[in-house]
PyMOL Python script that loads the backbone (N, CA, C, O; Angstrom):
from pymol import cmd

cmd.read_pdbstr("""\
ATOM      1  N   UNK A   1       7.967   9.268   4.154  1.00  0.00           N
ATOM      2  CA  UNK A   1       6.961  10.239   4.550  1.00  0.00           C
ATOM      3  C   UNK A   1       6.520   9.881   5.966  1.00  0.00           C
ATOM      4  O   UNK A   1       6.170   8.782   6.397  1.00  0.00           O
ATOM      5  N   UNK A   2       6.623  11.153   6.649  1.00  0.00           N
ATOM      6  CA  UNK A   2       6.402  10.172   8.221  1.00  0.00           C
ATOM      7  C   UNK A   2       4.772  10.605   7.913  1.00  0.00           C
ATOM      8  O   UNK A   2       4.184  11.259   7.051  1.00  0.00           O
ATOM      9  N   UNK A   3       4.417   9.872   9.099  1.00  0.00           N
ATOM     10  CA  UNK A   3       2.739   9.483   9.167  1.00  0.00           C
ATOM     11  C   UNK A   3       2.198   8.714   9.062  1.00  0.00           C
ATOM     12  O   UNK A   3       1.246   8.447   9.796  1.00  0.00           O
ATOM     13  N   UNK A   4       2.773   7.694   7.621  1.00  0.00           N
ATOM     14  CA  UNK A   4       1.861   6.763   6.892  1.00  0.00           C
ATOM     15  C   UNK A   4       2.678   5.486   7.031  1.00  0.00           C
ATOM     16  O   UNK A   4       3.857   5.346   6.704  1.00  0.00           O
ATOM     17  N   UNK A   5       1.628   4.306   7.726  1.00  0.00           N
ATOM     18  CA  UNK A   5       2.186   3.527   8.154  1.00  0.00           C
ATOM     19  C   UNK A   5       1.104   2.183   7.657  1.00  0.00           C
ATOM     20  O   UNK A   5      -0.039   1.887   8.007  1.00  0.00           O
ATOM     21  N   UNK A   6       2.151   1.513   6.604  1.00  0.00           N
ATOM     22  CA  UNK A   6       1.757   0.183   5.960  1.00  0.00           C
ATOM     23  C   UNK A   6       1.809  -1.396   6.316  1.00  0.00           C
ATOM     24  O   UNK A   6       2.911  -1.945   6.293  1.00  0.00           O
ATOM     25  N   UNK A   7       0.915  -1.972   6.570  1.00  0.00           N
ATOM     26  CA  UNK A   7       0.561  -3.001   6.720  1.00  0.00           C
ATOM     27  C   UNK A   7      -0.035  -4.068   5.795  1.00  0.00           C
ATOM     28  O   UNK A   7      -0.718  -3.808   4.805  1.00  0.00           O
ATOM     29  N   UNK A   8       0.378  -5.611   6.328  1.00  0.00           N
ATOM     30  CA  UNK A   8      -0.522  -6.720   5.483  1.00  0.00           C
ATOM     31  C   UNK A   8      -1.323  -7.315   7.054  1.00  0.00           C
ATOM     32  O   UNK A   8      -0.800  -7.651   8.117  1.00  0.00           O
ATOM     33  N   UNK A   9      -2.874  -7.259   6.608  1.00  0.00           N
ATOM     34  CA  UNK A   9      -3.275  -7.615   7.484  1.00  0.00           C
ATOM     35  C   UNK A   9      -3.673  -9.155   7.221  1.00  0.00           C
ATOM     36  O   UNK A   9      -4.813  -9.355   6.802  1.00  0.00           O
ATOM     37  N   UNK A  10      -2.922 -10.127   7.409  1.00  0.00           N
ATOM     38  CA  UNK A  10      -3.322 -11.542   6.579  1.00  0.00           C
ATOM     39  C   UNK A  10      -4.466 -12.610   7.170  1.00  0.00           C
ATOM     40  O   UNK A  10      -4.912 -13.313   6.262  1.00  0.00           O
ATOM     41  N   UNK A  11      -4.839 -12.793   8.018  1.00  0.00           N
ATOM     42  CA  UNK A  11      -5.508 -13.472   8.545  1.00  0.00           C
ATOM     43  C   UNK A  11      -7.207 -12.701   8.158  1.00  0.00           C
ATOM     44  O   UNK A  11      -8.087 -13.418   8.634  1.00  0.00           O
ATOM     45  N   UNK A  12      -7.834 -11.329   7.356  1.00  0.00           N
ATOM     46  CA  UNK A  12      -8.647 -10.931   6.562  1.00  0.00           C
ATOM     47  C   UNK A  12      -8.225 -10.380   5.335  1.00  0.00           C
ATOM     48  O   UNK A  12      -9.040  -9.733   4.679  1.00  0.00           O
ATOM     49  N   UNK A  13      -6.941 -10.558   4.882  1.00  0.00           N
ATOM     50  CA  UNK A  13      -6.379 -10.293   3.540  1.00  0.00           C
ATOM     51  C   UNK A  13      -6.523  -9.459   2.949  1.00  0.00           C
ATOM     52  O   UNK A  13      -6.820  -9.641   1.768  1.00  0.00           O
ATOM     53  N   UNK A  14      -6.358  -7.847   3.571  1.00  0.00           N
ATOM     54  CA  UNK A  14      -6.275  -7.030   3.816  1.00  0.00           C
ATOM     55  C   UNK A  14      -5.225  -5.888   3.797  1.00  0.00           C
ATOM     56  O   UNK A  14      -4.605  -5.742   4.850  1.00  0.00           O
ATOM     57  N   UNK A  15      -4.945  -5.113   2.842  1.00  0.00           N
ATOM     58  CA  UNK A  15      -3.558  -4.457   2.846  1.00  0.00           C
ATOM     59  C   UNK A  15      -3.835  -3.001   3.476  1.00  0.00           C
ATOM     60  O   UNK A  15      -4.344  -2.105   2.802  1.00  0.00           O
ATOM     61  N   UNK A  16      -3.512  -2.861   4.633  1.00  0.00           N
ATOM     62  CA  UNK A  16      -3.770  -1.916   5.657  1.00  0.00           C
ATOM     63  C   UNK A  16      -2.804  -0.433   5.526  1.00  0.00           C
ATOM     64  O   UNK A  16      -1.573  -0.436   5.546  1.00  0.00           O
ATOM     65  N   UNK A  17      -3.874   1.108   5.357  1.00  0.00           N
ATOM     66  CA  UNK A  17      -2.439   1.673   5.161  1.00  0.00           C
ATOM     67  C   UNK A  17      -3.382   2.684   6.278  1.00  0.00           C
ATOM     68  O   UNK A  17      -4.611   2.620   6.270  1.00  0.00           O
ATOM     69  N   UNK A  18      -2.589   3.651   7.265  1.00  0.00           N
ATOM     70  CA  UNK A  18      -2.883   4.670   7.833  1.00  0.00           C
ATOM     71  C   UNK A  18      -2.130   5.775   7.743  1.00  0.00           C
ATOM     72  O   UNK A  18      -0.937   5.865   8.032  1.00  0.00           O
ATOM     73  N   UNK A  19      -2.847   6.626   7.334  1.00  0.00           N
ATOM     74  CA  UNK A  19      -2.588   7.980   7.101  1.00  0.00           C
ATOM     75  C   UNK A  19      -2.656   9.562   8.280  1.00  0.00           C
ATOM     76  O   UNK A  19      -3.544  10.414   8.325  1.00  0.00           O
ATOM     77  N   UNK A  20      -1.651   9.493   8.922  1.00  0.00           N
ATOM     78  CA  UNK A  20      -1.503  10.340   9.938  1.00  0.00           C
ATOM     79  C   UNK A  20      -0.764  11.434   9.131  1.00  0.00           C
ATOM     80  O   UNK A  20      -0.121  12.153   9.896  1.00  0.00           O
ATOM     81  N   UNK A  21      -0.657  11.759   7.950  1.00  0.00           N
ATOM     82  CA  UNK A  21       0.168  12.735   7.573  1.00  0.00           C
ATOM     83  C   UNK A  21      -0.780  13.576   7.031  1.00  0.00           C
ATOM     84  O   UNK A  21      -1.982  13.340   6.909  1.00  0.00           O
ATOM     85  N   UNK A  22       0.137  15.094   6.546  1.00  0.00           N
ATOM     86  CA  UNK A  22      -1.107  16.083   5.843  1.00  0.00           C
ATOM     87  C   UNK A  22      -0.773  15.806   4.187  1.00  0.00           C
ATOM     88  O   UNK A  22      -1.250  16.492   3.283  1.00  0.00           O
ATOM     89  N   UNK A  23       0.199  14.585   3.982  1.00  0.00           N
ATOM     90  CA  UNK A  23      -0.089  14.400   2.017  1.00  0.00           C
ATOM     91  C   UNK A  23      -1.495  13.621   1.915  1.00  0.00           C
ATOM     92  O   UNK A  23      -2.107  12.926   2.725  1.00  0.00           O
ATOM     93  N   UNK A  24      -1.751  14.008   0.623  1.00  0.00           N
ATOM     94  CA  UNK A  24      -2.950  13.089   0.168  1.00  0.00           C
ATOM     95  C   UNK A  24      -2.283  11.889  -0.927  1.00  0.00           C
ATOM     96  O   UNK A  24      -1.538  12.205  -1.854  1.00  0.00           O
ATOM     97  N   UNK A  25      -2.433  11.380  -0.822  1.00  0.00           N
ATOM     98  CA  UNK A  25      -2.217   9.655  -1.729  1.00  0.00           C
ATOM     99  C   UNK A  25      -2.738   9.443  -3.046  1.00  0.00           C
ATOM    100  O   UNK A  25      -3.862   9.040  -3.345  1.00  0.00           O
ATOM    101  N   UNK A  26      -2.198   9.625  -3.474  1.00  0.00           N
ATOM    102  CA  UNK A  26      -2.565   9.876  -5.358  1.00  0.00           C
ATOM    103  C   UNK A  26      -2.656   8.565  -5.547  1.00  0.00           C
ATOM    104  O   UNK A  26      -3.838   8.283  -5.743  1.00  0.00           O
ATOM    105  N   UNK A  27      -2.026   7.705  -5.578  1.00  0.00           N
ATOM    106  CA  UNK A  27      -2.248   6.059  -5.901  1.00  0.00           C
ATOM    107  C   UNK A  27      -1.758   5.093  -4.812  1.00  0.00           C
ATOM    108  O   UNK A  27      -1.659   5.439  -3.635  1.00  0.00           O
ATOM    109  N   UNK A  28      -1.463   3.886  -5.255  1.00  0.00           N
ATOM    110  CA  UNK A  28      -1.381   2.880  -4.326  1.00  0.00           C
ATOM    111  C   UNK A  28      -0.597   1.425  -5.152  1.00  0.00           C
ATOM    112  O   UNK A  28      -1.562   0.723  -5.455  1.00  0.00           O
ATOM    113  N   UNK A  29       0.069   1.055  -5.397  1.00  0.00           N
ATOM    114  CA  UNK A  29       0.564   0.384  -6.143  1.00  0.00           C
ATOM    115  C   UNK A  29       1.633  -1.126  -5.580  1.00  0.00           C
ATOM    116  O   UNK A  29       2.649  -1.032  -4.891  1.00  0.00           O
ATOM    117  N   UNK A  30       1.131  -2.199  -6.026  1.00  0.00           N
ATOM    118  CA  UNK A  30       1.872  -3.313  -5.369  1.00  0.00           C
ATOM    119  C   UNK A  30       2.882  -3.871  -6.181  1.00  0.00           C
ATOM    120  O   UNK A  30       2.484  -3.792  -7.344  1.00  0.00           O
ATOM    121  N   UNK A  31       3.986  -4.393  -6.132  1.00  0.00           N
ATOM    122  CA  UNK A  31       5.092  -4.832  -7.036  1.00  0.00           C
ATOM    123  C   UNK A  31       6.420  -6.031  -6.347  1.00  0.00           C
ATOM    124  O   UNK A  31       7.323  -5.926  -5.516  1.00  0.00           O
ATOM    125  N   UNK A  32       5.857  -7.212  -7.303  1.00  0.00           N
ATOM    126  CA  UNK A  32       6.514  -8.348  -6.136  1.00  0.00           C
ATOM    127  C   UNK A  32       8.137  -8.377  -6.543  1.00  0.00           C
ATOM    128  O   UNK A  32       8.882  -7.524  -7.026  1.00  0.00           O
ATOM    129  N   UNK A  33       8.311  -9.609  -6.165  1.00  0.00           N
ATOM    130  CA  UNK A  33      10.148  -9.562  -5.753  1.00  0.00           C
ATOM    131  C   UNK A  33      10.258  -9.837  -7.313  1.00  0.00           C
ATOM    132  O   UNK A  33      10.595 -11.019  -7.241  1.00  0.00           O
ATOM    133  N   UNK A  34      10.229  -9.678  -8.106  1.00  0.00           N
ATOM    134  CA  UNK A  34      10.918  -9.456  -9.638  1.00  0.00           C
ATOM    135  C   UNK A  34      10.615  -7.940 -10.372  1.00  0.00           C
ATOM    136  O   UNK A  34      10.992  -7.491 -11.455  1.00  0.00           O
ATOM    137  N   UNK A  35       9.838  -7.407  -9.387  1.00  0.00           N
ATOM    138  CA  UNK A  35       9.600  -5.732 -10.266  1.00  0.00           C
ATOM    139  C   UNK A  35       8.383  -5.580 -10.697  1.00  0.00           C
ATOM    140  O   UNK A  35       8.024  -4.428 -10.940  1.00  0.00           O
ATOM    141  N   UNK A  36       7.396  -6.740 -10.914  1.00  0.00           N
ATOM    142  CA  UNK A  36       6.459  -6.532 -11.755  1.00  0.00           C
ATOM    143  C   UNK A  36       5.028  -6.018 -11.163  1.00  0.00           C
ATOM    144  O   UNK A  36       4.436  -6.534 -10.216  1.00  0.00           O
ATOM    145  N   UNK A  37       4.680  -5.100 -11.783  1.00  0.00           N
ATOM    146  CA  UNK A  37       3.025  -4.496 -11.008  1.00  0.00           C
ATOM    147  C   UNK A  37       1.930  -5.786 -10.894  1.00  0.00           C
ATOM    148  O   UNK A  37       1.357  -6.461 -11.749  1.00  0.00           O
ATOM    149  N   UNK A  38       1.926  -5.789  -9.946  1.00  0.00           N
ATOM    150  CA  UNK A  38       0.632  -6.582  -9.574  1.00  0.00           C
ATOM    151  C   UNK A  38      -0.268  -6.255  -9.735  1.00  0.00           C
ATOM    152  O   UNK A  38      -0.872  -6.594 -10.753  1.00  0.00           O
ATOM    153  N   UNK A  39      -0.738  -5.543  -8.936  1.00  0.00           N
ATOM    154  CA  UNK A  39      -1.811  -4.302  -8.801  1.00  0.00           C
ATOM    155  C   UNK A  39      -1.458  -2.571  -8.485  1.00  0.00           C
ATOM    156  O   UNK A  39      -0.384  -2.219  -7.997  1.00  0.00           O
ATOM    157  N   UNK A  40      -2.513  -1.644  -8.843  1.00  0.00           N
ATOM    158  CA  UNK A  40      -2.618  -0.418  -9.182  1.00  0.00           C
ATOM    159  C   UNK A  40      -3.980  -0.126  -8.509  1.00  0.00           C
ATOM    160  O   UNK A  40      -4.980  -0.607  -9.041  1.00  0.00           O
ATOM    161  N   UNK A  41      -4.146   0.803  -7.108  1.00  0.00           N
ATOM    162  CA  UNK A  41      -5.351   1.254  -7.338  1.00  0.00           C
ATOM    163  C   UNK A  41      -5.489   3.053  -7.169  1.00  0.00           C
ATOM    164  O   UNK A  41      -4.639   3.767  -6.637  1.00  0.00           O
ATOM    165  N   UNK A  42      -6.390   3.373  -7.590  1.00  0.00           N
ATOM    166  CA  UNK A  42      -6.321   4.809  -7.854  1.00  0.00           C
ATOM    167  C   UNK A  42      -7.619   5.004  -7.565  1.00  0.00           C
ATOM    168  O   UNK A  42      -8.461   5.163  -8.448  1.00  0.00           O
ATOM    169  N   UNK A  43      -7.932   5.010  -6.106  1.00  0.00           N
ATOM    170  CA  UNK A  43      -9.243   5.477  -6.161  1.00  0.00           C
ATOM    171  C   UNK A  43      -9.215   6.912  -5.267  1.00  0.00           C
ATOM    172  O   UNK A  43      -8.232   7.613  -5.508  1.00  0.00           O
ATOM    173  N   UNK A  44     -10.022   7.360  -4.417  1.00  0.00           N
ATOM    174  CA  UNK A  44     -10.321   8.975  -3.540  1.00  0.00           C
ATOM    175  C   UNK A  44      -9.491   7.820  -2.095  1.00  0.00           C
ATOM    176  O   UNK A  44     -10.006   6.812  -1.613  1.00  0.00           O
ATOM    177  N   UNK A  45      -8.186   8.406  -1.744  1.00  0.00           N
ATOM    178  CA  UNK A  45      -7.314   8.044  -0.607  1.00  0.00           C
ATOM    179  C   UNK A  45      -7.995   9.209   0.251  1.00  0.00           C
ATOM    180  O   UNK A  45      -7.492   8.992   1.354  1.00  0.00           O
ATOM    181  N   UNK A  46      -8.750  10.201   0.395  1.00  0.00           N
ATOM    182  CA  UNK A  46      -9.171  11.510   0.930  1.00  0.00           C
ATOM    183  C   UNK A  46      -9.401  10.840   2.530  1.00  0.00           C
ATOM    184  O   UNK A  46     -10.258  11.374   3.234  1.00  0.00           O
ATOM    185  N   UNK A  47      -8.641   9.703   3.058  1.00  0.00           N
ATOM    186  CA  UNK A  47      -9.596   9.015   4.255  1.00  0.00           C
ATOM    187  C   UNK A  47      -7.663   9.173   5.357  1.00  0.00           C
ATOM    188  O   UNK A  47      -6.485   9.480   5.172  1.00  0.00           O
ATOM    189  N   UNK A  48      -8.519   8.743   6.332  1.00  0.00           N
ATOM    190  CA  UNK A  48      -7.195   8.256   7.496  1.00  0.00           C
ATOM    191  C   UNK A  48      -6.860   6.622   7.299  1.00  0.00           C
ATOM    192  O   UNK A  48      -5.740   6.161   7.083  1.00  0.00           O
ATOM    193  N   UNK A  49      -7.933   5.969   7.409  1.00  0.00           N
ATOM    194  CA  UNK A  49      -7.425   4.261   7.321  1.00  0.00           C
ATOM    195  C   UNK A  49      -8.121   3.945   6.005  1.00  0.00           C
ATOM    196  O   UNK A  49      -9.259   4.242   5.641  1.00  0.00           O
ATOM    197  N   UNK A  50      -7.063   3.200   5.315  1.00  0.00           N
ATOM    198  CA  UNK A  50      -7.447   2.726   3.991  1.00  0.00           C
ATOM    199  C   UNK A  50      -7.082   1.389   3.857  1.00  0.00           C
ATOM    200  O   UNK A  50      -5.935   0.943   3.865  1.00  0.00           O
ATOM    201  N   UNK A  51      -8.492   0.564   3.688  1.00  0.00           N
ATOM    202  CA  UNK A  51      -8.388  -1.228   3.795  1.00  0.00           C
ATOM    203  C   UNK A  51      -8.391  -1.675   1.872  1.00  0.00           C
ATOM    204  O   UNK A  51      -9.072  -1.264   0.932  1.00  0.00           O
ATOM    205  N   UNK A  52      -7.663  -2.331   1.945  1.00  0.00           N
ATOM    206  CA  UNK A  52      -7.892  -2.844   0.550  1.00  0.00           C
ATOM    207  C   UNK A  52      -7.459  -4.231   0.506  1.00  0.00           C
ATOM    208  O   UNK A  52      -6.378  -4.712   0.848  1.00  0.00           O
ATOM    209  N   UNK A  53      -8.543  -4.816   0.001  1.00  0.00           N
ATOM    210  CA  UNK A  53      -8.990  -6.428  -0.343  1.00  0.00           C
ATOM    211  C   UNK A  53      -7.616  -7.163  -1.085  1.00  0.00           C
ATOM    212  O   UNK A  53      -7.387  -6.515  -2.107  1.00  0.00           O
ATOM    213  N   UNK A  54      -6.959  -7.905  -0.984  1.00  0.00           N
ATOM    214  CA  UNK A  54      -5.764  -8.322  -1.292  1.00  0.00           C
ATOM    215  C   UNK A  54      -5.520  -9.560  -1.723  1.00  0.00           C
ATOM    216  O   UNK A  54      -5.129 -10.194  -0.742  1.00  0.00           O
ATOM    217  N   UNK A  55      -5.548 -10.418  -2.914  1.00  0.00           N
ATOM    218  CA  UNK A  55      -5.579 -11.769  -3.056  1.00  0.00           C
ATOM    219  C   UNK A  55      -4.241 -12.152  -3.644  1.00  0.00           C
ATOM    220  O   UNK A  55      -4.369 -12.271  -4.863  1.00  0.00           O
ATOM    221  N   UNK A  56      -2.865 -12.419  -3.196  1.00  0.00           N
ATOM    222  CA  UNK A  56      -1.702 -12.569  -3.884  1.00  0.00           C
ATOM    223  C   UNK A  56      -1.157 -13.839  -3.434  1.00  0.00           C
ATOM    224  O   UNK A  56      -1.885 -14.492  -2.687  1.00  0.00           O
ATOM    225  N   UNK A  57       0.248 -14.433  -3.813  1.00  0.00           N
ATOM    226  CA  UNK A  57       0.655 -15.183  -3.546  1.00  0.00           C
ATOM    227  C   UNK A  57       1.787 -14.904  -2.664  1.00  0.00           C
ATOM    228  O   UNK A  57       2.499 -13.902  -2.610  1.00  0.00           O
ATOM    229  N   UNK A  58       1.815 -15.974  -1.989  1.00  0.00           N
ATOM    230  CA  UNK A  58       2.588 -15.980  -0.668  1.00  0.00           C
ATOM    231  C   UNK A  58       3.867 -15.157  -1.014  1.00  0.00           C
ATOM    232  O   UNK A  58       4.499 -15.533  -2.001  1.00  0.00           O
ATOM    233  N   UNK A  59       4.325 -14.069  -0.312  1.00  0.00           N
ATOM    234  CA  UNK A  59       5.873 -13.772  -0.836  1.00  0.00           C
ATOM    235  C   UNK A  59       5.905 -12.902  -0.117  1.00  0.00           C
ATOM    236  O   UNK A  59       5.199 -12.659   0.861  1.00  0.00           O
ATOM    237  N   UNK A  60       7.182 -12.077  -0.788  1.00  0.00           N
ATOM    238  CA  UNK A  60       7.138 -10.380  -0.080  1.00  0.00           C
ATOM    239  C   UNK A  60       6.787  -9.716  -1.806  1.00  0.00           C
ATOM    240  O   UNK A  60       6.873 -10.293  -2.890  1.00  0.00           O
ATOM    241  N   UNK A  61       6.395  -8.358  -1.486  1.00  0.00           N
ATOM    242  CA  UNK A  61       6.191  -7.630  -1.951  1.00  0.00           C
ATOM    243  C   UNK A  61       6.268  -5.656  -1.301  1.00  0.00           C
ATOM    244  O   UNK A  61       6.215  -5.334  -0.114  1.00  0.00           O
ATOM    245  N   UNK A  62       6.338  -5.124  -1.946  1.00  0.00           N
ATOM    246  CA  UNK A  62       6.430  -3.540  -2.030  1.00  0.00           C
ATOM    247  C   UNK A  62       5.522  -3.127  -2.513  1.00  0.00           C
ATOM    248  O   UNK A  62       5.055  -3.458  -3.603  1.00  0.00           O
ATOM    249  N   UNK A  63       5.017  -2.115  -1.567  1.00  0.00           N
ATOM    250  CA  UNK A  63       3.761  -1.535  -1.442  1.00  0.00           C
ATOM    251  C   UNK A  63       4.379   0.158  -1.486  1.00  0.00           C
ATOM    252  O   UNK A  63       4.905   0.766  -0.554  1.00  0.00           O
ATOM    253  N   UNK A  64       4.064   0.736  -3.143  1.00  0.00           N
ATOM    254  CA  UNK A  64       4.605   1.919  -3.189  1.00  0.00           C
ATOM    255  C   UNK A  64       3.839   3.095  -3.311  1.00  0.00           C
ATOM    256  O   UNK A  64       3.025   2.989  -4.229  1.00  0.00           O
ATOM    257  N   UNK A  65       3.802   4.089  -2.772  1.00  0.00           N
ATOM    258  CA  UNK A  65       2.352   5.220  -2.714  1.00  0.00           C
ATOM    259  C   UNK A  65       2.950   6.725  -3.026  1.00  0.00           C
ATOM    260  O   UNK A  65       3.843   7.461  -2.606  1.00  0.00           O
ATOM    261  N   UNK A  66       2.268   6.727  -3.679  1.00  0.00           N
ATOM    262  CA  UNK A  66       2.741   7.894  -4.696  1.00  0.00           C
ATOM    263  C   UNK A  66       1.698   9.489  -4.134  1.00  0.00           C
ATOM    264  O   UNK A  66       0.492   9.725  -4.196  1.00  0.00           O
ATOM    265  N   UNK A  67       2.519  10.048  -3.772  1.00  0.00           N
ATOM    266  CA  UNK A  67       1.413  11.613  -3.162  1.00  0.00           C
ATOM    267  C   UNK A  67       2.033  12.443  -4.182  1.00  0.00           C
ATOM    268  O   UNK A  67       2.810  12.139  -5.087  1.00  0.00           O
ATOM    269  N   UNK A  68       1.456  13.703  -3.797  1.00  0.00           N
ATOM    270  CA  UNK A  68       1.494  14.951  -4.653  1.00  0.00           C
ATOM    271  C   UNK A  68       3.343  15.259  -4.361  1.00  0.00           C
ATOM    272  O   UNK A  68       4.127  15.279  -5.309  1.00  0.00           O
ATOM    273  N   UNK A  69       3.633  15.400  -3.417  1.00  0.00           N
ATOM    274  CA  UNK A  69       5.020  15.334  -3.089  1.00  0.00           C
ATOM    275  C   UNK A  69       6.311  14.386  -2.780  1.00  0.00           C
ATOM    276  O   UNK A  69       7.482  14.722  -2.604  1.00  0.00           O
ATOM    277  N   UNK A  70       5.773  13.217  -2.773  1.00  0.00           N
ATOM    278  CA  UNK A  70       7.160  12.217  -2.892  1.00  0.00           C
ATOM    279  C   UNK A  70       6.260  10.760  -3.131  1.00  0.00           C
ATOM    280  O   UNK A  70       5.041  10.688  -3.286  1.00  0.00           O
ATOM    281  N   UNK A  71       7.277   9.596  -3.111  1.00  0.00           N
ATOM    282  CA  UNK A  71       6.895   8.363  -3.486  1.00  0.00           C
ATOM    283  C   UNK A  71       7.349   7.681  -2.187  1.00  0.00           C
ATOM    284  O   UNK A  71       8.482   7.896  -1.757  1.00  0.00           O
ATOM    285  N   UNK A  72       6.293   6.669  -1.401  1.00  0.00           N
ATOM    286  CA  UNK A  72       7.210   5.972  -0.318  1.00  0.00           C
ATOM    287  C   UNK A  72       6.735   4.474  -0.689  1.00  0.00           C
ATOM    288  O   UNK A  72       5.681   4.014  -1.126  1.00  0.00           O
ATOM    289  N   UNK A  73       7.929   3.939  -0.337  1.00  0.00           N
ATOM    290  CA  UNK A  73       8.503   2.083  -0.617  1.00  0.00           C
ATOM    291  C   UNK A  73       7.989   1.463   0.617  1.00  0.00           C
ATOM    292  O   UNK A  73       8.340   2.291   1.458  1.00  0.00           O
ATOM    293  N   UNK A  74       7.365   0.505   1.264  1.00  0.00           N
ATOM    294  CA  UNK A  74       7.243  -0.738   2.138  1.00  0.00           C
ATOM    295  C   UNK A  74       7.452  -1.874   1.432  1.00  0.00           C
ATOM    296  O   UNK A  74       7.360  -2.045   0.216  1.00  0.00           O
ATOM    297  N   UNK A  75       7.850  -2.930   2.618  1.00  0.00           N
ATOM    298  CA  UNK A  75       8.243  -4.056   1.662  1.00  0.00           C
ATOM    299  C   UNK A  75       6.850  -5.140   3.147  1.00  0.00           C
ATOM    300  O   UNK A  75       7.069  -5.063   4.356  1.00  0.00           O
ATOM    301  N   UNK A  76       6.461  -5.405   2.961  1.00  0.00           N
ATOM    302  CA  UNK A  76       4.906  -6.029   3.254  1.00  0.00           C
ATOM    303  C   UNK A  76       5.307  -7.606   3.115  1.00  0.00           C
ATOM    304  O   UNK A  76       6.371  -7.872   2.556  1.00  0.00           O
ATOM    305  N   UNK A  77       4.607  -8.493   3.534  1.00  0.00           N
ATOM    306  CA  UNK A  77       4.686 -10.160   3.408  1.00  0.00           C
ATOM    307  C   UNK A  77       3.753 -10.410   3.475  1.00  0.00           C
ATOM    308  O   UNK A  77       3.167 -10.019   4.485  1.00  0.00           O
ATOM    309  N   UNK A  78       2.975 -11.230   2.450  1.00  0.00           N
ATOM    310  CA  UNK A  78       1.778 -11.912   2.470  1.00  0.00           C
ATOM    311  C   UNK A  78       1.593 -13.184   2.439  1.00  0.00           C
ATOM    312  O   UNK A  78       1.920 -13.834   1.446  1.00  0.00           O
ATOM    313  N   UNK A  79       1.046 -13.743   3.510  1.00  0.00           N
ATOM    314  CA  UNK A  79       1.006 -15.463   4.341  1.00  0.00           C
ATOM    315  C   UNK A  79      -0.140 -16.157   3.571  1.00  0.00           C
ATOM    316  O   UNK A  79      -0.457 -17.314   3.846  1.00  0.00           O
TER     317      UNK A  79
END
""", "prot")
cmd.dss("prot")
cmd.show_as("cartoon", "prot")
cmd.util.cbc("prot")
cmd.orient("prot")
């Protein structure tokens, strides 16, 4: 989905997403290197920059966001 552009902001632990597109963001969902949901949040995405508080273990992970019209994948690293 162009527009929306995902970030780990690590040094305030922080999972950074900006929304330059016209979808709205139905959820928000994290899933580390074996598949498994970490976290799920589902709150009002109705915004342009969306900060969310992030406490995981060091790795990579995929940060997958689900809109009314498609699903998009990042793969994120958290220090």
């Amino acid at each position: 989905i162009e527009g929306i552009h995902v970030f780990m902001n690590n040094p305030i632990g922080e999972l950074q997403i900006k929304n330059n597109s016209t979808e709205e963001i139905l959820n928000i969902t994290l899933i580390n290197s074996l598949g498994q949901t970490v976290k799920i949040w589902n709150s009002n995405f109705n915004i342009r920059t969306i900060s969310l508080p992030l406490s995981a273990a060091t790795g990579v992970y995929i940060v997958q966001i689900n809109t009314k019209k498609a699903t998009l994948a990042n793969k994120i690293l958290i220090k």
